[in-house]
N, C-alpha and C positions, 0 to 999 in steps of 0.2 A: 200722691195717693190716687188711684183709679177711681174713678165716678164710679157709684154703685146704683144698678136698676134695681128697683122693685115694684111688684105689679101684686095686690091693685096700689094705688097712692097714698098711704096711709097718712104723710104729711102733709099734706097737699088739700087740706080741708075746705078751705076758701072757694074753691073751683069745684063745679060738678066733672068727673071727669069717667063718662063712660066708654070714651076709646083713648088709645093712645098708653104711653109710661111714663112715668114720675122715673126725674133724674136728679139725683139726691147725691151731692158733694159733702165731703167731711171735713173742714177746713180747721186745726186746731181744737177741736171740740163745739166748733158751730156749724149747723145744720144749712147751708143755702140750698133753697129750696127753690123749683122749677118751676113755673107753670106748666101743666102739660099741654102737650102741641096737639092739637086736635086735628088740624090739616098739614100733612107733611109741606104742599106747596106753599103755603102762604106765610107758612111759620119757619121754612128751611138755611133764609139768610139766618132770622133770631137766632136760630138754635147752632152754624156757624160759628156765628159772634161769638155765641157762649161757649163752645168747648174751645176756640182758640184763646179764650181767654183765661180759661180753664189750665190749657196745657202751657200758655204758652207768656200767659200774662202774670200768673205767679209761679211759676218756676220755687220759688225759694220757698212758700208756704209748704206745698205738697213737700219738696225735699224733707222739710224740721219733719213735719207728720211722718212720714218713711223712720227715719233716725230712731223720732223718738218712740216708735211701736217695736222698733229693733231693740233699743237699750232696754228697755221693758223687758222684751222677750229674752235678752241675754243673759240679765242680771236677776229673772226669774232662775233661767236654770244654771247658776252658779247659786243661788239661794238652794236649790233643790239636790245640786250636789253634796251641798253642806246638812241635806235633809233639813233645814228652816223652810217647812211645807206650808205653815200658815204666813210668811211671808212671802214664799213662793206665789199664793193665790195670789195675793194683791198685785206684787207685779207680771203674775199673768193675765188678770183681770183688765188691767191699763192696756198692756197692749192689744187683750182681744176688743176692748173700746176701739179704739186708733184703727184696727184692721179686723174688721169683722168677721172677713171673707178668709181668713189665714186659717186653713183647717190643721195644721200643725200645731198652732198655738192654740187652736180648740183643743187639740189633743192633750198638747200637756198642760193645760189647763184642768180638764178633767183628772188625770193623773196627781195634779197638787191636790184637788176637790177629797177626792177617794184616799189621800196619804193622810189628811184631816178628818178622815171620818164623815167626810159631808160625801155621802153617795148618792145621794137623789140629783144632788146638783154637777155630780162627778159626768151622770147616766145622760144630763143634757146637754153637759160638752160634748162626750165621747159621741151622743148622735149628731150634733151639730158638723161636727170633725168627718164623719161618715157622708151625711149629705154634702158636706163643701167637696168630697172626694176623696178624702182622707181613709185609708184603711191599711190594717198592717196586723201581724202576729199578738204583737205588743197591744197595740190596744185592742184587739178582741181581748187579750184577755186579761186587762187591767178592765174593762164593761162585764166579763162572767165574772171577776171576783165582786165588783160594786151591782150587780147583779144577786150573788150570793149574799152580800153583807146587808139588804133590802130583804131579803128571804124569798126573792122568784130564783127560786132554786132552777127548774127547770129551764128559764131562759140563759141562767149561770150554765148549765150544763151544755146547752146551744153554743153560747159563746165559745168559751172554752174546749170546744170540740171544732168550732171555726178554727180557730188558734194552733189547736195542733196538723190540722189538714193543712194550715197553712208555713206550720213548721215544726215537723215532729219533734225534732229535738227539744222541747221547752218540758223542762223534767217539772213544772212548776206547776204549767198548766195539767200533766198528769197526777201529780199531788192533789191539787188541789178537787180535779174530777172524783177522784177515791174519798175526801172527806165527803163531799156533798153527796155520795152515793151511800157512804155511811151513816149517814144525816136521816134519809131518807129510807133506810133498814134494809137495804140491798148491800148485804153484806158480800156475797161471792163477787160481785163487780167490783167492789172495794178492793177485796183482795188482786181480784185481775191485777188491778193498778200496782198495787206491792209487787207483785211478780215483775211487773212490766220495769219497773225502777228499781230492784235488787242490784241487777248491775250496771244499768245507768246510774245512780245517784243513791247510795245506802243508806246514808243519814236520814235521806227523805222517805225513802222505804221503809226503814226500822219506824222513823216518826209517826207513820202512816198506819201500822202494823198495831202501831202499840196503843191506836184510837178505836179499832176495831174489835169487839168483844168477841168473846170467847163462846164455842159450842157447849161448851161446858159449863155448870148451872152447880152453887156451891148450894147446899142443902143440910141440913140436921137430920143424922144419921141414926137415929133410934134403936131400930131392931138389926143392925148389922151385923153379919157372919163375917167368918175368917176362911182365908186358905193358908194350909199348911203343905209342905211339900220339900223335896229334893232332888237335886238334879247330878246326877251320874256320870261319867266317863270308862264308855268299856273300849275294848282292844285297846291298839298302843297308846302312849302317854306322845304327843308330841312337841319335842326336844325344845328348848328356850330359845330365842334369835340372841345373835351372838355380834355386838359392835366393837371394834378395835377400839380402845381408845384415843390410838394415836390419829385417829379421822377425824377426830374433835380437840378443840383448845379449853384450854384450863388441864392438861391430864393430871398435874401433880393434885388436884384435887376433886375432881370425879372419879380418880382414881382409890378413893378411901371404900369405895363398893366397888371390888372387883372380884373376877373370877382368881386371883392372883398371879395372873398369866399375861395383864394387858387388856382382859378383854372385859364389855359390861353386858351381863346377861340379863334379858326382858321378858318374864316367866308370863307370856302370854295365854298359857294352859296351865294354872294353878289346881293337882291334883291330889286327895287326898291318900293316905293307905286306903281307906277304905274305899276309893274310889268317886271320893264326895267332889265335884268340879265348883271351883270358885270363882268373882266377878262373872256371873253371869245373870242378866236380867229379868226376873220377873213381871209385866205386865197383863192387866186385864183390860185391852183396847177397845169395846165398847161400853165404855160406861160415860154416858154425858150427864150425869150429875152426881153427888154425893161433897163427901168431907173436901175441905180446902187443901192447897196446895202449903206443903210449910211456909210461916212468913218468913226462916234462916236463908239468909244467902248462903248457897253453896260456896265452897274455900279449894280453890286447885293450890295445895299447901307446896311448896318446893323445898327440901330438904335434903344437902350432898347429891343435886344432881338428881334427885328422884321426887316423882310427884306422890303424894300421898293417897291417891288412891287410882286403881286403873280403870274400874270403868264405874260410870254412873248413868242415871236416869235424870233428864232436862227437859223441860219442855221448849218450846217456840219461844224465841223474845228475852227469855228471863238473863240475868245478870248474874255470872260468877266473879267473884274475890279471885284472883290472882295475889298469892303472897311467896316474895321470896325470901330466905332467909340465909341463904349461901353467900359467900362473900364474893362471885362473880355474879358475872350479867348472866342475863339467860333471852334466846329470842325467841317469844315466845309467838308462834301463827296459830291460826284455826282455821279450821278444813271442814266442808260440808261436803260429805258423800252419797251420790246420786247414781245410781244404774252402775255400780262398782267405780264409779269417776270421782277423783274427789275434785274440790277446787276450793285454790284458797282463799278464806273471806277476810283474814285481817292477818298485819304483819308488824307488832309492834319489840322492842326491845322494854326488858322489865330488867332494871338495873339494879346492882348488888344492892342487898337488905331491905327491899323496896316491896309495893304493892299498888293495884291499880287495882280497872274492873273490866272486863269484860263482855262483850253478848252475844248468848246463844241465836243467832239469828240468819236462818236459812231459809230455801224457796221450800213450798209445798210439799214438794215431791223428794225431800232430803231424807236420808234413811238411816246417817249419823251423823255427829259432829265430833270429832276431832280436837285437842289440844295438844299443841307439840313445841317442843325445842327444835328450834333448825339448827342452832349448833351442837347441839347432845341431842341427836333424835332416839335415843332412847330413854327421853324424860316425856312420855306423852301418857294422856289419857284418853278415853271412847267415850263418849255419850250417849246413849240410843234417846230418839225424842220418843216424849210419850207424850199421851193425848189429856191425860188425868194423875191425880195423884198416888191411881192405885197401881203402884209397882213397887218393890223391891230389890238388893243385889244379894244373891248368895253369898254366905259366908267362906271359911275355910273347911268347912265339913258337908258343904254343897246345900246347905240347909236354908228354908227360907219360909217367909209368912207376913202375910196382909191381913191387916185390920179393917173392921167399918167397913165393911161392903156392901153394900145395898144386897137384899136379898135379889137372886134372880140369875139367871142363864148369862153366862159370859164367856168369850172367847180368851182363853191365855196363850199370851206369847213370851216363848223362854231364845233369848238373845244373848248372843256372844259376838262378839268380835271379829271370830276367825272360823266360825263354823256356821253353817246353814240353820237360820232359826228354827222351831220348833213349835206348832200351834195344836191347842189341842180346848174342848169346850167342857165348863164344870156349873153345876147349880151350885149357887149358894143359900144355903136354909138361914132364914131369920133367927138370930141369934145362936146361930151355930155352927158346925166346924166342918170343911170340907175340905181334901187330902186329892194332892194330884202330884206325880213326881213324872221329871223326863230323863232321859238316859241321850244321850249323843253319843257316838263313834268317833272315835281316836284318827281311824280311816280320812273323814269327809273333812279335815285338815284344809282348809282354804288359805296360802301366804304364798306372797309374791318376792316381796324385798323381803334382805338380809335373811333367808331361810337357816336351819339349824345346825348346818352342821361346820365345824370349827376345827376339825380335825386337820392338818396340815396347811392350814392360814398363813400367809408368807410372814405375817408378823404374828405369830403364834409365841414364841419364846419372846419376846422383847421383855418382859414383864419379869424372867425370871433371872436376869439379871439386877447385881447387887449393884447398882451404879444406875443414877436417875438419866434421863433418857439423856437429857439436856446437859449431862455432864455433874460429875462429883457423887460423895455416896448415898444412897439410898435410904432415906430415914422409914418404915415402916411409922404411919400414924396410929395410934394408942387405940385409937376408936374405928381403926378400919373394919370393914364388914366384909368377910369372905365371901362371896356366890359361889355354893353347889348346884349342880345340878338334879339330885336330890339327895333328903336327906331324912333322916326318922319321922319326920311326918310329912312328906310331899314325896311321891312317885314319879319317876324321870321315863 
């Protein structure tokens, strides 16, 4: 082991010693201590003598001290792989005894300190480890989290900001910046972080997301008014999108809702005789406080191939029920749509008769969210997010109404899917009724894929053969469900 200097002589009591250094050996756990030399000449054989004797005359002491500061420090971090952290300390303790000067072993010394909950004493390794020269990604920001766990937030956000400058990629260190900014009631920089880790790391994203409260403020709702209203479809009716079945697996049984022709129709413009338009969304987008959000989970029910309902209203974060009940698989993704871009945020398979959960969980600037079959891409539904829980969906007669409104001037927005939304502004009188309907054009039709028309499809007739595709005859199922295009009460 190396002779250690330290100035002034702290051992070295005996002797007044105003010039000069104390040269202070660690032999086995005893101190030999120097007199200090006060005149280089007179004392420069002595001090010879001594370090040859030092280096050269036990040879075999120094080596054990080496060893056994290393076996320490080894059998530390095999203890800490096994996370045994309060073992860990002990044998990192021993060898930062033995080797004082090892700012490595200061470091992950403080690292066992901080994995035991002891941060005061984590915070005087990690500076010890700093001073010996020690510095790296890592322990900055194992010092801002034992930093934060002390409550100097602020020097936490120092570190941790060290840490990323010195290696962005640490999804950990931006985690952790967004709690402590949440902590401290700056909530838009919290979010920053969410954003920033959506598609870096989403589990810590959504974690992070789901620590940060909400603009919206639940209240007791007293004198609340209602809207009532209706929303319309004039010029043409636009046609249903039209999927071969033979594009998708499973046909012998996605095929029990067919057009009877092969093909499965996705009545994305549901319209009434009278003209009433249905799934279309109702919201009143500035309202930051009022009635609660339901405490039901939403249910994306799956039944022969078809979702049980086509569009709805979601907020940020929350968790839908996925249930199937079809005897195949289904792969079910979600799609968050941005500047007409979608991109997809999850991709799991949900296996026959099965049910899981999913989360609505997009960036800021998301304007729907998407659930779909990639193998039956005509088993999906639309989500428009909303801010509150005053919205609505039109029914089959285009008809629609909110409850508990706080009285007062509000912006409504009527949303579909495939057409250009619609805003328009209404008061709501305390305890009473206010009426606002929208009309949309058939014209302003917005589809890209699978468009409507089916007329001369190279596999248009496959379907109307009596002989299954795959060979042998054609059993009609008892409970199949025919697709028109319309029929006594829907307009085509």
């Amino acid at each position: 082991m190396s002779v250690e200097f330290l100035t002034p002589c702290k051992y070295l009591t005996e002797v007044d010693t105003p010039f000069g250094y104390c040269y202070i050996a660690k032999l086995n756990h005893h101190i030999t201590k120097v007199k200090t030399i006060k005149s280089p000449i007179k004392y420069s054989l002595s001090f010879l003598v001594f370090c040859l004797i030092l280096f050269f005359g036990c040879p075999a002491v120094f080596g054990a001290s080496d060893k056994e500061a290393k076996a320490h420090y080894q059998e530390a971090m095999k203890l800490s792989q096994k996370k045994e952290w309060n073992n860990a300390v002990a044998e990192f303790t021993k060898a930062a005894e033995l080797a004082p000067q090892d700012s490595l072993i200061q470091a992950n010394l403080g690292v066992a300190f901080s994995q035991t909950g002891r941060h005061k004493e984590a915070l005087l390794s990690f500076e010890m480890a700093l001073r010996l020269g020690y510095d790296s990604s890592g322990l900055r920001y194992n010092r801002g989290v034992s930093f934060a766990r002390v409550k100097l937030l602020d020097e936490a956000i120092q570190e941790l900001e060290t840490a990323l400058n010195m290696d962005h990629r640490m999804v950990k260190a931006e985690y952790d910046l967004g709690v402590i900014y949440n902590l401290q009631g700056k909530r838009e920089k919290a979010l920053e972080k969410v954003e920033i880790l959506f598609k870096r790391n989403n589990k810590l994203s959504k974690k992070l997301f789901d620590q940060i409260g909400s603009h919206y403020t639940v209240v007791s709702v007293d004198d609340g008014g209602t809207l009532k209203g209706r929303v319309t479809l004039s010029g043409r009716v636009p046609k249903a999108r039209s999927f071969h079945l033979i594009n998708a697996p499973n046909i012998e049984f996605c095929s029990r809702i067919s057009d009877g022709r092969g093909h499965r129709l996705l009545f994305d413009f549901t319209v009434s005789q009278n003209r009433g338009l249905k799934d279309t969304i109702i919201h009143l987008s500035n309202i930051e406080k009022g009635k609660p959000f339901s405490p039901k989970m939403q249910i994306f029910h799956i039944d022969r191939c078809r979702a049980n309902r086509y569009v709805i209203g979601a907020k940020n974060g929350e968790n839908i029920l996925l249930e199937n009940t079809d005897p195949i698989q289904h792969e079910i993704a979600t799609y968050e749509v941005r500047n007409n871009y979608s991109d997809q945020t999850s991709n799991r398979p949900l296996t026959e008769k099965s049910s899981q959960v999913r989360s609505v969980f997009v960036r800021k600037d998301a304007e729907e969210f998407i659930i779909k079959c990639n193998l039956h891409p005509f088993l999906q539904t639309h989500a428009y997010l909303v801010q509150n829980p005053y919205y609505t969906v039109s029914d089959s007669k285009g008809n629609f109404s909110i409850e508990k409104i706080p009285p007062g001037n509000y912006e409504v927005i009527a949303w579909h899917p495939y057409i250009p939304e619609q805003r328009a502004m209404i008061t709501i009188p305390q305890k009473g009724e206010a009426n606002l309907n929208f009309d949309f054009k058939g014209e302003d039709e917005r589809r890209k894929l699978y468009q409507d028309d089916i007329e001369g499809y190279r596999f248009n007739t496959w379907f109307d053969s009596k002989k299954k595709f795959y060979g042998g005859p054609r059993i009609d199922d008892p409970i199949e469900e025919l697709q028109a295009f319309c029929d006594d009460d829907h307009l085509c």
